[in-house]
C-alpha positions in Angstrom: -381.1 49.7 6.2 -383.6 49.4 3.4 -383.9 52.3 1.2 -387.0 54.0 -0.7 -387.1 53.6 -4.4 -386.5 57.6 -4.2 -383.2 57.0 -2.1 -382.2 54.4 -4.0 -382.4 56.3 -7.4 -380.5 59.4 -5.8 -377.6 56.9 -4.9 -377.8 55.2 -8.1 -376.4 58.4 -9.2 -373.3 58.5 -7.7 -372.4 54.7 -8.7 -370.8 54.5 -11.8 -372.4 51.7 -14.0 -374.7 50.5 -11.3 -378.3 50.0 -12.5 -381.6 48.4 -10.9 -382.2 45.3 -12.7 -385.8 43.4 -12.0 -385.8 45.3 -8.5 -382.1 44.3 -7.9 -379.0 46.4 -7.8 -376.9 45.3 -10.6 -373.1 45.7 -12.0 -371.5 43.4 -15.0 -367.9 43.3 -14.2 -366.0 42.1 -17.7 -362.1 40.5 -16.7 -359.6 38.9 -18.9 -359.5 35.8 -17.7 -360.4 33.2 -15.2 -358.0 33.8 -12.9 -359.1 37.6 -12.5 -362.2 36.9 -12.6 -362.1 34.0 -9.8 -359.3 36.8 -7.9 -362.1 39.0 -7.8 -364.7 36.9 -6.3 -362.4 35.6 -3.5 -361.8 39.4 -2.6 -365.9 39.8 -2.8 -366.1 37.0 -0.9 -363.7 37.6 2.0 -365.2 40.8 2.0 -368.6 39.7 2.7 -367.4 37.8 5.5 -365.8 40.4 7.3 
């Protein structure tokens, strides 16, 4: 589903630290260390896949 600029502000709301970015949706996610940080991504990514 693509959202209007007007939905996607009202939704931007309820996101904590989200922000549009050049027209993208955009988060900066800070971890301690490379192995958190590469943790993380797997879950993203096994996420995305299901």
């Amino acid at each position: 589903m693509i959202l209007s600029n007007k939905q996607l502000n009202e939704n931007l709301k309820e996101l904590d630290d989200w922000n549009i970015v050049k027209g993208r949706l955009s988060k900066e996610f800070k971890f301690k260390g490379f192995t958190q940080a590469f943790g993380f991504m797997t879950e993203v990514a096994i996420t995305a896949e299901t």
